[in-house]
MARTOR-740956 format. One record per residue: residue in one letter; x, y, z of N, C-alpha, C in turn. Coordinates in pm, whole numbers, padded with zeros to 5 digits, always signed. Example, Ala and Ser with C-alpha at 12.3 -4.5 7.8 and 13.67 -1.06 7.14 Angstrom:
residues 2
a+01319-00569+00780+01230-00450+00780+01320-00330+00780
s+01285-00225+00708+01367-00106+00714+01290+00003+00787
END
This chain:
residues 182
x+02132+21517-01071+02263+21558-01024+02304+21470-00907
x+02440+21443-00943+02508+21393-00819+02618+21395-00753
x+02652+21361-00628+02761+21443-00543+02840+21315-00605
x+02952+21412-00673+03073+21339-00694+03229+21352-00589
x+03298+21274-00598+03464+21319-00535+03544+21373-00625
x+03631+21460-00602+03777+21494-00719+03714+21488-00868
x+03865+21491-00927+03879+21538-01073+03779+21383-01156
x+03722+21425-01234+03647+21361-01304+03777+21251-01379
x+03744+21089-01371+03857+21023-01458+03830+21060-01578
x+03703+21078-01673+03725+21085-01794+03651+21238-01838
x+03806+21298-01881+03784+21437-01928+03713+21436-02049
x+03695+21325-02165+03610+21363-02268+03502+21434-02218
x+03533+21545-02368+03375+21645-02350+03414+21725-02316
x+03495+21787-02147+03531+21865-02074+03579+21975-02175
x+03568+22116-02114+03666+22209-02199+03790+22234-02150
x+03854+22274-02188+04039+22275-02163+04011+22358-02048
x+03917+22502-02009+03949+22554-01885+03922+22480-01776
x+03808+22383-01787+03799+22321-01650+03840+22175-01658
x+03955+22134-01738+04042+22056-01786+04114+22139-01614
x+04188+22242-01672+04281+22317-01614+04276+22311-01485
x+04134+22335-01480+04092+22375-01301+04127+22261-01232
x+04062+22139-01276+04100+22049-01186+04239+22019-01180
x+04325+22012-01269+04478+21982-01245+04542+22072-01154
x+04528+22224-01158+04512+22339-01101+04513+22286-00935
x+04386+22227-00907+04348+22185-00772+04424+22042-00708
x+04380+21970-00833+04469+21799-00796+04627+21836-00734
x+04704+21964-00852+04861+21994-00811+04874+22028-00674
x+04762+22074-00574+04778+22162-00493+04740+22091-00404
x+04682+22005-00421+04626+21867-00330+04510+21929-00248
x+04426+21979-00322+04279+22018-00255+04206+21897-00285
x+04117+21857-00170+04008+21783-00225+03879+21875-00191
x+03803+21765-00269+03679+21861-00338+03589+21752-00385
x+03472+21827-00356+03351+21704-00381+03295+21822-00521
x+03215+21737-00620+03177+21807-00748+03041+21761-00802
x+02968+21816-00845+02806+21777-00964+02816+21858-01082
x+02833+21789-01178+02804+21793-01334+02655+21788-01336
x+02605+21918-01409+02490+21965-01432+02509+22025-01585
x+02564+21967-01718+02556+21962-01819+02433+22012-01870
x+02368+21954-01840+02206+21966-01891+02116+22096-01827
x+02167+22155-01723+02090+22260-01682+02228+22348-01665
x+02286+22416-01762+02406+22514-01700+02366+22598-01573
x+02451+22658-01512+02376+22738-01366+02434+22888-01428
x+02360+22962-01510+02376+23154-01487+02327+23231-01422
x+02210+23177-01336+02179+23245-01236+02194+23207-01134
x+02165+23270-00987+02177+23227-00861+02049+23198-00824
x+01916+23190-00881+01831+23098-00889+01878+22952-00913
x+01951+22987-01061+01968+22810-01054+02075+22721-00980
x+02091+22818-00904+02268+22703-00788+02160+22688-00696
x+02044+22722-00687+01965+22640-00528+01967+22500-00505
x+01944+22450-00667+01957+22319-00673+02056+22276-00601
x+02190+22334-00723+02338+22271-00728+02361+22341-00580
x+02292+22386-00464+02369+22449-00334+02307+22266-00253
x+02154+22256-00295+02136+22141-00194+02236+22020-00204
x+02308+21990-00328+02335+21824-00346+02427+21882-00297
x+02576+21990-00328+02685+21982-00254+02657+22012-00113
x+02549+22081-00094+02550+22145+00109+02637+22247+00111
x+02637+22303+00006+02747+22431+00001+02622+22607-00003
x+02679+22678-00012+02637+22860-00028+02726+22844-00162
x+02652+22829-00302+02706+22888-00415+02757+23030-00408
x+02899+23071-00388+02887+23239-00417+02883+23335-00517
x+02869+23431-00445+02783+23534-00639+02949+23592-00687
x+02976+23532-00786+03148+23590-00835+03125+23708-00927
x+03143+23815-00971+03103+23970-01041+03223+24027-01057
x+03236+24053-01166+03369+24074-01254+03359+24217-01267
x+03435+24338-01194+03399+24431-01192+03515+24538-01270
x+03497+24658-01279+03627+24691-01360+03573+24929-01306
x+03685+24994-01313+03647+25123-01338+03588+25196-01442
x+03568+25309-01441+03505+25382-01552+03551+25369-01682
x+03699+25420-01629+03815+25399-01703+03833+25263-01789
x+03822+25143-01753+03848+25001-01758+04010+25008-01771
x+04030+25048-01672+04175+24987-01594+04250+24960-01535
x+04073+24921-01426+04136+24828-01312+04026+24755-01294
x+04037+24625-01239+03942+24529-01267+03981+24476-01140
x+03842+24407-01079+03790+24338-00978+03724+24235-01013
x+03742+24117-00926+03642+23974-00863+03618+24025-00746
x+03477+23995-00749+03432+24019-00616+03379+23897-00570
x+03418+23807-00475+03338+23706-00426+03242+23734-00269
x+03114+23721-00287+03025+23770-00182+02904+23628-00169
x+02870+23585-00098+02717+23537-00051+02642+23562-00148
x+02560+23420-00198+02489+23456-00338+02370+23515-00315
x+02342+23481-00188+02215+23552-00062+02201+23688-00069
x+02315+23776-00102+02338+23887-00001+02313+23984-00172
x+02227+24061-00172+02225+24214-00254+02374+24254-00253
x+02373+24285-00431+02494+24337-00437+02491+24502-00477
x+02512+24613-00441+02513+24732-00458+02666+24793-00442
x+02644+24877-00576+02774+24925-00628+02824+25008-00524
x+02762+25131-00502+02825+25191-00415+02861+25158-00322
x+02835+25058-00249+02860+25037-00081+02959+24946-00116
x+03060+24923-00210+03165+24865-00257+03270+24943-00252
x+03227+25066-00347+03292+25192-00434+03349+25240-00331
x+03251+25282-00230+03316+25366-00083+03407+25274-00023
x+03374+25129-00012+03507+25099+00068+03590+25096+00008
x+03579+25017-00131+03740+25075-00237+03789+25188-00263
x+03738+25317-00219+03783+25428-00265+03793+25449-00401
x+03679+25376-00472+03671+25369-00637+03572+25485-00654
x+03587+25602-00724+03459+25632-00781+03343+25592-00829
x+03402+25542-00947+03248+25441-01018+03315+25286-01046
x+03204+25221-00969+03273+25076-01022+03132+25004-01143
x+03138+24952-01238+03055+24880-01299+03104+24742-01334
x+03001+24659-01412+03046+24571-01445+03096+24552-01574
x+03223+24460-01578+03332+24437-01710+03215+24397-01803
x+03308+24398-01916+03228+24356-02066+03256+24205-02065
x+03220+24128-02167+03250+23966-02137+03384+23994-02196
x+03438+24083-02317+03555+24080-02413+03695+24088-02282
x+03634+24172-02188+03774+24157-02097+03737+24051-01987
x+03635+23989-01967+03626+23874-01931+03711+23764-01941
x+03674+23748-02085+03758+23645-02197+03896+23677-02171
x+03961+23798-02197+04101+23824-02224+04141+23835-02102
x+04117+23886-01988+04192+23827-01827+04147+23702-01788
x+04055+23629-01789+04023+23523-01733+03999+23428-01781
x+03968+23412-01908+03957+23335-01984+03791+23287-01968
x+03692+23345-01894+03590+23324-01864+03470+23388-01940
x+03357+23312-01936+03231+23381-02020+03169+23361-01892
x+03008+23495-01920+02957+23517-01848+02895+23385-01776
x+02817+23387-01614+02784+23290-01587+02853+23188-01522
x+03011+23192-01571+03095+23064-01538+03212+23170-01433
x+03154+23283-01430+03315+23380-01328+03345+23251-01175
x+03458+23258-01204+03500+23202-01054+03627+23217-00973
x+03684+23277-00841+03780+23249-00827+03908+23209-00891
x+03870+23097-00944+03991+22993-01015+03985+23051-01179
x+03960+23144-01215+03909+23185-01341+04061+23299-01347
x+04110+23332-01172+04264+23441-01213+04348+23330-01199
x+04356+23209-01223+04473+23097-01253+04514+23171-01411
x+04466+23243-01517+04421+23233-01588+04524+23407-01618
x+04446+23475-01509+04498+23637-01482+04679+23620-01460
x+04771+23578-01589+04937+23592-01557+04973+23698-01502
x+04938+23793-01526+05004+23925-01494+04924+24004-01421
x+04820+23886-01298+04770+23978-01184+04731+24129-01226
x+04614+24168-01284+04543+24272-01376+04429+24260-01308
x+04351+24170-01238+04223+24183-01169+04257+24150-00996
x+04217+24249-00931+04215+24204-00799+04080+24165-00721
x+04128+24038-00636+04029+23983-00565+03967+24055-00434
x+03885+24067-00445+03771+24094-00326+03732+24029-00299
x+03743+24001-00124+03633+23875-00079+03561+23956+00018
x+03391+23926+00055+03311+23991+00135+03361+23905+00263
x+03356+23983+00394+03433+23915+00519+03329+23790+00556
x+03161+23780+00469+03096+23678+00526+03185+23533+00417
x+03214+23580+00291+03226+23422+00238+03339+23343+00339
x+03427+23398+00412+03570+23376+00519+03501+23293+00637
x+03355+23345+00695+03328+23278+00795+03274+23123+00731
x+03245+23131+00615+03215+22955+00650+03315+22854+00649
x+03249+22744+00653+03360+22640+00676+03391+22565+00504
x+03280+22592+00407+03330+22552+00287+03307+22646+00164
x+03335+22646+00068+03333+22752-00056+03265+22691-00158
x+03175+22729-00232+03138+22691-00346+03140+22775-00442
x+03196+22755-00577+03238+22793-00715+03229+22673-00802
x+03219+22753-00952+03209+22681-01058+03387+22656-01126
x+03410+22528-01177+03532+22544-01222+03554+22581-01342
x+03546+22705-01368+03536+22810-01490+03446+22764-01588
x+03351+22683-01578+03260+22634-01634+03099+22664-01575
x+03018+22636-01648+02882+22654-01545+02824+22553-01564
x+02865+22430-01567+02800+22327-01629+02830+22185-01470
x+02980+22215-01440+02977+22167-01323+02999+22240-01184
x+03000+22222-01102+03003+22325-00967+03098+22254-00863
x+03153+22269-00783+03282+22248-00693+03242+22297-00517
x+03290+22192-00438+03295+22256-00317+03435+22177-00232
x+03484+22328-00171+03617+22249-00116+03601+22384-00002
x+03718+22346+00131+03704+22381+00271+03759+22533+00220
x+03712+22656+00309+03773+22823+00286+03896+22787+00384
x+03969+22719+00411+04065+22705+00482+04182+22702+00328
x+04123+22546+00269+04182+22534+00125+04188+22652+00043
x+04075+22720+00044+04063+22832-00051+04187+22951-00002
x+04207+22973+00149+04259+23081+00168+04423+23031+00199
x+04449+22898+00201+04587+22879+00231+04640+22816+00142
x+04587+22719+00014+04655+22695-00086+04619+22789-00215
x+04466+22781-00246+04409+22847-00360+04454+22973-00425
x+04418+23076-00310+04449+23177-00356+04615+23232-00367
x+04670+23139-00246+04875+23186-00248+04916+23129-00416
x+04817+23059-00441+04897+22957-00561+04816+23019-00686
x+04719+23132-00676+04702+23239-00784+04775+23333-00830
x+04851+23361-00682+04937+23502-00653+04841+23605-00617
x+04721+23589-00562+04649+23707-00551+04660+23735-00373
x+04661+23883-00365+04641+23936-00249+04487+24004-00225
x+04453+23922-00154+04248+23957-00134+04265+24045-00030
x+04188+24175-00085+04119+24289+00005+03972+24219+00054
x+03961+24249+00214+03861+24169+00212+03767+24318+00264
x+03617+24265+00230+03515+24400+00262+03433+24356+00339
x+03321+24443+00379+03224+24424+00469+03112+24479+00397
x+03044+24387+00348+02895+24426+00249+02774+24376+00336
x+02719+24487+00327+02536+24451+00407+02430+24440+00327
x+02471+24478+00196+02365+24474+00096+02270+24625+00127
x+02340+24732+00153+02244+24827+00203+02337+24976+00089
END
C-alpha cells in the first residue's frame, strides 16, 4: 500500500460509487490523500490498522443503524477504538431500541454493502431518510478517515473539510453524541 494524492487519473476497474465519491469531493474542492488496498478489502477494524498507519489517520467505525420499526435510520460515525454499545446511544437518542440495518436497506438508502458504510455513502441518501450521528470525539481531530463507499480504497481529508464542505453539500444535519463505550 501506498499514500496516494486526489482522485485516481485512471478510473478503470473503479466502481461507479467510488467513481462518484471522488467527483463528489474533486466538485467541492477537498483534497485528500488515498491507498488502494484492492487486494486486502478492509471489513474489519482489525484490518484499517494497516490502512490507519500509511494514511496517519484513526479509520472510523461507520454503523448503519435503523429502529425496531425500520423507519428511521442512522450513520453513526465514532472512533474505530472506542466500544460501540447500543444502549448508551438509544438513551441519548431517545430511541427505544436501536439495532443494526439489514444490508437490503443499506443498498436502497446508500447505495452501500456491508464493510464499505461511509459518510459519503448519504451523497447517495436523496431524500435525507438516514440521519447522521457523529461521536463528539471523531470532531476533535484534525483529520477524518473513511472509505469512499468502497472497501478496497480508504481516504483521508481535514474534519474541518468534513464539517464545512462535506457534510453542508450532503444536506445532512449531524446530531452530535458523547459515547464512552460504557
Amino acid at each position: 500500500m501506498e499514500l496516494l494524492r486526489g482522485s485516481p487519473e485512471d478510473m478503470t476497474g473503479r466502481q461507479e460509487r467510488e467513481v462518484r465519491t471522488y467527483r463528489f469531493l474533486d466538485g467541492l474542492g477537498v483534497e485528500f490523500e488515498r491507498t488502494d488496498h484492492r487486494d486486502q478489502p478492509a471489513t474489519t477494524m482489525e484490518a484499517c490498522e494497516e490502512i490507519d498507519a500509511v494514511l496517519n489517520v484513526r479509520i472510523c467505525k461507520n454503523l448503519f443503524l435503523c429502529n425496531r420499526q425500520k423507519t428511521k435510520f442512522y450513520l453513526l460515525i465514532m472512533p474505530g477504538d472506542k466500544p460501540f454499545k447500543t444502549k448508551e446511544l438509544s438513551s441519548q437518542m431517545g430511541i427505544s431500541r436501536l439495532s443494526f440495518a439489514d444490508e437490503a436497506c443499506m443498498e436502497e438508502l446508500l447505495d452501500l454493502h456491508p464493510g464499505s458504510v461511509s459518510v459519503l455513502g448519504l451523497m447517495n441518501d436523496k431524500e435525507h431518510r438516514v440521519q447522521l450521528v457523529i461521536d463528539e470525539d471523531v470532531l476533535k481531530e484534525e483529520y477524518f478517515g473513511c472509505h469512499p463507499c468502497v472497501n478496497t480504497s480508504s481516504l483521508k481529508f481535514s474534519v474541518k473539510d468534513l464539517t464545512d464542505k462535506v457534510i453542508p453539500a450532503l444536506g445532512a444535519s449531524p446530531v452530535t453524541v458523547k459515547l464512552v463505550g460504557e
